[in-house]
C-alpha atoms as one frame of an Amber mdcrd trajectory, in Angstrom:
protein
 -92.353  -8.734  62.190 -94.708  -6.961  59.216 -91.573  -5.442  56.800 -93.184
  -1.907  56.007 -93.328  -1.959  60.361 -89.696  -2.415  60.605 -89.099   0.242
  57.605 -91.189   2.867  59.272 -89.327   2.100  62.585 -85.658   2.407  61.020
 -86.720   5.729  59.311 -88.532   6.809  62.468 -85.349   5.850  64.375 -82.420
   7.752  61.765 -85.102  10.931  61.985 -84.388  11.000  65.943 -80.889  10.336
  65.851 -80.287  13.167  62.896 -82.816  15.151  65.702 -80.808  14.254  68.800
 -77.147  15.488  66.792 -79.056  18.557  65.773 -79.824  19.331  69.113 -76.826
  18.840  70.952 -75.445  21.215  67.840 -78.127  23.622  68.318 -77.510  23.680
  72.820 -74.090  25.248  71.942 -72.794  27.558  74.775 -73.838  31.101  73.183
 -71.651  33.013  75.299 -69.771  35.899  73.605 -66.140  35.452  74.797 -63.796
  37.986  73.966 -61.138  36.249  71.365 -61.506  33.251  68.543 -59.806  30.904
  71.131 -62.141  31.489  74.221 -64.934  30.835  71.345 -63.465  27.369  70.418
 -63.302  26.714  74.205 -66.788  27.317  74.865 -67.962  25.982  71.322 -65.907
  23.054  71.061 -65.905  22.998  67.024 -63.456  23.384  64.614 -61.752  26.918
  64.289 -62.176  28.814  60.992 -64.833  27.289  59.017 -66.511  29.411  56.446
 -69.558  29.433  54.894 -67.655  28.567  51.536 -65.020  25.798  53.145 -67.766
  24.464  55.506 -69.364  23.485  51.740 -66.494  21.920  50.253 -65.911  20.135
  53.416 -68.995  18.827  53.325 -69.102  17.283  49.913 -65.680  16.398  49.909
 -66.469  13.988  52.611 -70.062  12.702  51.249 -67.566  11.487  48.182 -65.453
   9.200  50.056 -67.398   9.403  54.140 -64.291   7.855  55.875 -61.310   8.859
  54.133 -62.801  12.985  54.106 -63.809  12.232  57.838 -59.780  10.934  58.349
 -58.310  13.284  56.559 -60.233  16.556  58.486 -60.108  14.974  61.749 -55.972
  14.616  61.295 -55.922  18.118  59.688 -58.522  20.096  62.309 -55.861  18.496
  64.555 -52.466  19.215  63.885 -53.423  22.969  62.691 -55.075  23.279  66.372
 -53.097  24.703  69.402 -52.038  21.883  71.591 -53.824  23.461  74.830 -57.184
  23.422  72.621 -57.068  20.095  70.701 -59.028  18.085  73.861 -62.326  20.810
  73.059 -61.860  19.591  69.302 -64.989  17.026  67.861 -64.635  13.238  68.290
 -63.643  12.760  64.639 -60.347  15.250  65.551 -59.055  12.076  67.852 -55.997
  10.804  66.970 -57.280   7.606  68.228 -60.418   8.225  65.400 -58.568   9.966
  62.287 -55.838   7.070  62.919 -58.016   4.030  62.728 -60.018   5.327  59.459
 -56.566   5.961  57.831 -55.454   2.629  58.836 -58.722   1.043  57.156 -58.464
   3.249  54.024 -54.633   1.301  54.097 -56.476  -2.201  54.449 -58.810  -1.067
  51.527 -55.832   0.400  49.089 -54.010  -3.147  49.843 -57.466  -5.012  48.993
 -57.391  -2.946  45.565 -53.775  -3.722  45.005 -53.229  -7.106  45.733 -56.762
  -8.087  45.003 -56.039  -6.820  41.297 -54.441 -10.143  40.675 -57.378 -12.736
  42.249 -59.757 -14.055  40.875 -63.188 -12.489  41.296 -64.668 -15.068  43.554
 -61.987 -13.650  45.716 -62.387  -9.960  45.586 -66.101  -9.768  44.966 -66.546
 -10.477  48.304 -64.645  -7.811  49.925 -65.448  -5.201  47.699 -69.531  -6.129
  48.860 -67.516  -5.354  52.315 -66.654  -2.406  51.288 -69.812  -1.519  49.896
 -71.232  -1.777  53.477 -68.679  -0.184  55.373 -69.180   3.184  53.063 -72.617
   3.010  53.877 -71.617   2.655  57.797 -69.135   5.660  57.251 -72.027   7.855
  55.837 -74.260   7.008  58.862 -71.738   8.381  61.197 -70.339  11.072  59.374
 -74.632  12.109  59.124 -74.999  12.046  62.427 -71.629  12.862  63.761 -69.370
  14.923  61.517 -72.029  17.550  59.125 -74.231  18.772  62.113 -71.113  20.000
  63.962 -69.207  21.565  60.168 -73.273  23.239  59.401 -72.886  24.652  62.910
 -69.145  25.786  62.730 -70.024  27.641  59.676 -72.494  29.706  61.657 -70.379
  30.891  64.384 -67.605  31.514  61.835 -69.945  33.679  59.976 -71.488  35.262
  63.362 -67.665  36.547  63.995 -67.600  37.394  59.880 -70.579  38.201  58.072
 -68.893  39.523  55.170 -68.915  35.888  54.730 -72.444  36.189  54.042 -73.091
  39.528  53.044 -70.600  39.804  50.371 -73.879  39.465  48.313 -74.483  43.614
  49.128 -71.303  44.426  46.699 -73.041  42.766  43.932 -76.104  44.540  43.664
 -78.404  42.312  45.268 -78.861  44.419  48.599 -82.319  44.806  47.011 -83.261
  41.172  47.571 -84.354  39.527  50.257 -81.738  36.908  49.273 -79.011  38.444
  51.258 -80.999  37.947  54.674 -82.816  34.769  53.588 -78.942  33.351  53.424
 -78.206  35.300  56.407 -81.421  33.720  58.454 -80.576  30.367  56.907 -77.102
  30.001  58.150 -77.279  31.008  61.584 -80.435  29.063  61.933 -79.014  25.742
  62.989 -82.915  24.043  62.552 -82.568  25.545  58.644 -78.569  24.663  58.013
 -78.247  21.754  59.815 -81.031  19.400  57.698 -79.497  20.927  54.507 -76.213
  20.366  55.192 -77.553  17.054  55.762 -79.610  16.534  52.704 -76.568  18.323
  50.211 -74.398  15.366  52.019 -77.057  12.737  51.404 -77.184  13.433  47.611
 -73.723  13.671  47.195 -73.073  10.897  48.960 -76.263   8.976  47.092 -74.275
   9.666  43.710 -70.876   8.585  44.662 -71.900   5.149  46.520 -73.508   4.456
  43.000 -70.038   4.218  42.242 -69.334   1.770  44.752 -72.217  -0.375  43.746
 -71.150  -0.412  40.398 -67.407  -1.187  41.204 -68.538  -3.938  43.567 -71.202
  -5.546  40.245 -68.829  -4.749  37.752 -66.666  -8.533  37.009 -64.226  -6.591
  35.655 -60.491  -5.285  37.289 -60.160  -2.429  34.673 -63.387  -1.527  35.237
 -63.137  -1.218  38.889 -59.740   0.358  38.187 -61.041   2.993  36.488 -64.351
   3.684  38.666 -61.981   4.246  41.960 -59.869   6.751  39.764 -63.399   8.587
  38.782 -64.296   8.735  42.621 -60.431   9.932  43.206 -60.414  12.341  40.670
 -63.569  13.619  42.131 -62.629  14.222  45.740 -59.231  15.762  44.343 -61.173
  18.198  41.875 -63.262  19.345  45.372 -59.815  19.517  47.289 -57.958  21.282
  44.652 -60.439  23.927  43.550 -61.429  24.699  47.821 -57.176  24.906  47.901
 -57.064  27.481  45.047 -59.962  29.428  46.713 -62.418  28.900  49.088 -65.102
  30.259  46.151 -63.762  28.059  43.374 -64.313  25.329  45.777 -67.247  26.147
  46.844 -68.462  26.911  43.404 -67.396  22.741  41.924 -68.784  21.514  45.206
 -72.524  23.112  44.667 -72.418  21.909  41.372 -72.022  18.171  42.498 -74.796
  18.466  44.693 -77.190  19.575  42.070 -75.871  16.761  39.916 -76.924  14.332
  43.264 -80.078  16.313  43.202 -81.185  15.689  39.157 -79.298  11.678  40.201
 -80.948  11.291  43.163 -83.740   8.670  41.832 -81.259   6.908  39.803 -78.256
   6.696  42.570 -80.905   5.583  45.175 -82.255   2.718  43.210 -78.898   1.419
  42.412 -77.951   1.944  45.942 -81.082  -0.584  47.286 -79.986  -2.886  44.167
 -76.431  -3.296  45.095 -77.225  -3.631  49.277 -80.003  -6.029  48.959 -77.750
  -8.131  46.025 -75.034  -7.613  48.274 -76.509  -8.596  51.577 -77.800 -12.112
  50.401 -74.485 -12.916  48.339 -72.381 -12.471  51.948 -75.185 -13.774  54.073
 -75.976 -16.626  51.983 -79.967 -15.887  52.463 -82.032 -18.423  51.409 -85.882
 -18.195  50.922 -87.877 -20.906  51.609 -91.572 -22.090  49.974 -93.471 -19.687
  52.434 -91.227 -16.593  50.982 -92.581 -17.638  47.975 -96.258 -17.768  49.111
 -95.674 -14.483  51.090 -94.413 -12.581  48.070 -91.324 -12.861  45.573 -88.759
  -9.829  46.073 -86.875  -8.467  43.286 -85.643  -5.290  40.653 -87.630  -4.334
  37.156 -85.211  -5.338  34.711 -87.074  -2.774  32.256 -88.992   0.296  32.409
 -92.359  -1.007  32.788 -95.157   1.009  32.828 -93.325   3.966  33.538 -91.807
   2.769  36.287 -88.013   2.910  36.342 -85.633  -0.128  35.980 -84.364  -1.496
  38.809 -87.307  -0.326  41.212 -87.570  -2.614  43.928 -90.746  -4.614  43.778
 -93.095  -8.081  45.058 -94.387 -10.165  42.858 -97.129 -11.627  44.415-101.071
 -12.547  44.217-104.002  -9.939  44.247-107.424 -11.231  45.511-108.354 -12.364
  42.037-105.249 -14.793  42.021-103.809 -12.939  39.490 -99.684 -11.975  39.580
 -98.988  -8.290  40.370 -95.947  -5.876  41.233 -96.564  -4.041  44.151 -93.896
  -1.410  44.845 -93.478   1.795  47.309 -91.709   4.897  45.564 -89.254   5.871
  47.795 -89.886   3.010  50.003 -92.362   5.054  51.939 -94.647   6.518  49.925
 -98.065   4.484  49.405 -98.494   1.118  47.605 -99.206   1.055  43.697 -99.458
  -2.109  41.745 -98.688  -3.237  38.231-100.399  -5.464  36.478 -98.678  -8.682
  34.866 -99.611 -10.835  31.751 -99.867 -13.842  33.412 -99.403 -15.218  29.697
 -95.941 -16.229  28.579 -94.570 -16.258  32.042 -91.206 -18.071  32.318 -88.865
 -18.443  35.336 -85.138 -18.626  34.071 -82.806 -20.068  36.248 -79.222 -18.092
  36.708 -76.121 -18.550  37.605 -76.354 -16.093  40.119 -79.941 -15.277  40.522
 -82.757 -16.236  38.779 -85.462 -14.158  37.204 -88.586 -13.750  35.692 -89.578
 -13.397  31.725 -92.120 -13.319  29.598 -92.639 -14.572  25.683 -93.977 -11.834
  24.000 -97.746 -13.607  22.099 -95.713 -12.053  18.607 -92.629 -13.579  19.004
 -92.816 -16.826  21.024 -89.229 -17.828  20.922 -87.898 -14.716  22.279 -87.542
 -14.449  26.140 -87.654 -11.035  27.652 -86.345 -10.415  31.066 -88.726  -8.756
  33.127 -88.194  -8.720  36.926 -84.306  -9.594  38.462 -85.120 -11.450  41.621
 -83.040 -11.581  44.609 -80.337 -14.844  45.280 -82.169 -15.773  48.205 -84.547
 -17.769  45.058 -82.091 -19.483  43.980 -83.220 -23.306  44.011 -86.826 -22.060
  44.691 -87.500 -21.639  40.583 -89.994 -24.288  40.872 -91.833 -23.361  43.654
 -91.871 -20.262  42.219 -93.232 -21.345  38.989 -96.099 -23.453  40.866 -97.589
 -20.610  42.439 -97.433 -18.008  39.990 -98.558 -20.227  37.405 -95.330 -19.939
  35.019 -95.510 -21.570  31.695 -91.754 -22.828  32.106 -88.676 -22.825  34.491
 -85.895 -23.065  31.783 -81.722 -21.943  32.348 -80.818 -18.465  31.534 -78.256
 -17.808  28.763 -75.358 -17.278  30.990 -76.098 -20.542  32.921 -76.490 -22.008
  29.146 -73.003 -20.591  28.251 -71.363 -22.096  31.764 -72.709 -25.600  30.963
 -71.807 -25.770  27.633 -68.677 -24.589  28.363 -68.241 -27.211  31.327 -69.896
 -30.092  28.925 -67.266 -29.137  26.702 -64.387 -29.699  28.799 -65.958 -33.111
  30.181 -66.385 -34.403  26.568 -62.279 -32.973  25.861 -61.140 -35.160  28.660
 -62.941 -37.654  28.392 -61.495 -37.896  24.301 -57.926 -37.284  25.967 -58.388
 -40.184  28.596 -59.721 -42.679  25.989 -56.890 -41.447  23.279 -54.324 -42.894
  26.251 -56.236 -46.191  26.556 -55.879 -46.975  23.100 -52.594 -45.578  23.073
 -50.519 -46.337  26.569 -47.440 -46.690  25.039
């Protein structure tokens, strides 16, 4: 199936299914009952979310999708009367809130006990992890921030001091107070920005994740979970010392998703795509190669960020080009490559793609990082792009000198015995 078919589709297919909760949202019983408890009844949301809470709620769970989702779900629920908790959301379930604690459990023991294996071990499962946060953030967009955007609304229906506190500060004048107003209780305007604040949010903290899950380091990975933690427990704290504080810290970590955005999204593609052919084991055959060699910029090139996912493949000409889509959606543009100097460097990981600068022959630069599907496909690679070379890379270098190393010490031990048995 053509790839840019089967992107459009899976955007095409998230769009209706963001549509579809939107809707369901939006067909809310609008009946006016006469007390907050008939409301919750007929509404079936959560009781008593604010404009401000509903926004710390919000980005609290695009930090950490399953544990926030847990955590609310558990908390909506035991704050609820008993003869109301069946009208609560799905995510209020005991039988839902329960099962994400016990993964978060599975997770913490993964962290703890993993601390101490090597990182053949726990690479793995934090790649696992890396997927399952992106699972949580597909349910918690569909499921969990079209019903909190909505709950705000009929909060601030009952309230709208809420809203129009903004009349006490001197900005009755402006047509912010009703654009706010119209926004909130507009669940066509709240809900997709609700959605979008989550997405950044979330964008910027699964960067996190990717980086924990590349990083070969425990420290490291140590001390990007406490980051995340502290985080989540800055949004918590400030919502629990007041709703405005909170909401205050929370709409400054979406604008830092917003000015991230680019950077947390390319990461994000970097670490699935890595990610996906370490657990799968993909491996490419000769007609990948023919069809087009994936892979990341491993430097800004031509103003085009590094780590933008690219093809390397042929134009009409025969001559080697990067053809990426910004975005993934946006239009095709191309970058031209010096098809001089071109060497393939073999990892021990994944290989990649260089280049010896005409100046300075004897020094490789890296240009594109291509995917570990290649691995073992160097040559064929080489052969069709018309590489100069297919040499190691320095890390592989550094592993088989270090493994020649240890042969030639044995093999000096075992003959020191021979001439020596007794």
């Amino acid at each position: 199936m053509n790839i840019s078919f089967t992107r459009r589709l899976f955007v095409l297919m998230l769009i209706a299914l963001v549509g579809l909760s939107t809707l369901q949202a939006a067909e809310v019983p609008s009946a006016t009952p006469s007390s907050a408890a008939e409301k919750l009844k007929e509404s079936m949301l959560p009781p008593g979310v604010s404009l401000s809470q509903g926004i710390s709620e919000i980005t609290g769970v695009a930090i950490s999708p399953l544990l926030g989702m847990s955590v609310m779900g558990g908390w909506t629920y035991y704050k609820t009367e008993s003869h109301l908790r069946h009208r609560l959301p799905w995510y209020c379930h005991p039988g839902v809130w329960g099962t994400g604690l016990g993964l978060i459990l599975i997770c913490f023991l993964k962290d703890f006990l993993g601390a101490a294996a090597p990182a053949l071990v726990k690479k793995p499962l934090d790649f696992a992890e890396l997927f399952e946060n992106k699972l949580s953030a597909l349910v918690a967009t569909v499921g969990f921030v079209p019903f909190v955007a909505l709950a705000m609304a009929q909060f601030n229906k009952e309230q709208p001091q809420a809203v129009n506190h903004l009349a006490d500060s001197g900005l009755a004048v402006m047509p912010l107070d009703g654009m706010i107003d119209f926004g909130v209780h507009t669940p066509w305007i709240s809900i997709p920005v609700a959605i979008v604040a989550f997405g950044v949010v979330w964008l910027s903290s699964h960067a996190i994740n990717v980086l924990i899950a590349l990083s070969p380091f425990g420290i490291v990975d140590a001390g990007l979970k406490l980051v995340k933690l502290g985080l989540m427990s800055l949004v918590v704290g400030s919502a629990l010392i007041h709703p405005y504080a909170g909401a205050a810290v929370s709409l400054l970590l979406i604008l830092i998703g917003l000015l991230l955005a680019g950077w947390s999204f390319r990461l994000t593609l970097f670490g699935t795509l890595m990610g996906s052919d370490f657990l799968l084991n993909k491996r490419a055959t000769a007609t990948d190669v023919e069809t087009g060699v994936k892979g990341f910029l491993a430097r800004r090139t031509a103003g085009v960020p590094v780590r933008t996912l690219v093809r390397l493949k042929q134009d009409a000409a025969g001559r080697p080009v990067l053809s990426y889509h910004p975005w993934l959606l946006l239009p095709e543009r191309r970058i031209a490559v010096p098809d001089a100097g071109m060497v393939i460097c073999k990892g021990l990981l994944h290989p990649s793609l260089a280049q010896r600068p005409a100046e300075s022959p004897s020094i490789v630069r890296d240009t594109l990082i291509l995917l570990p599907r290649y691995r073992r496909q160097e040559d064929a690679i080489a052969r069709h792009f018309g590489c100069q070379e297919v040499m190691d890379g320095a890390l592989l270098r550094g592993f088989k000198a270090m493994r020649q190393w240890l042969v030639e010490m044995l093999s000096s031990g075992r003959k020191l015995v021979e001439m020596h048995p007794g």
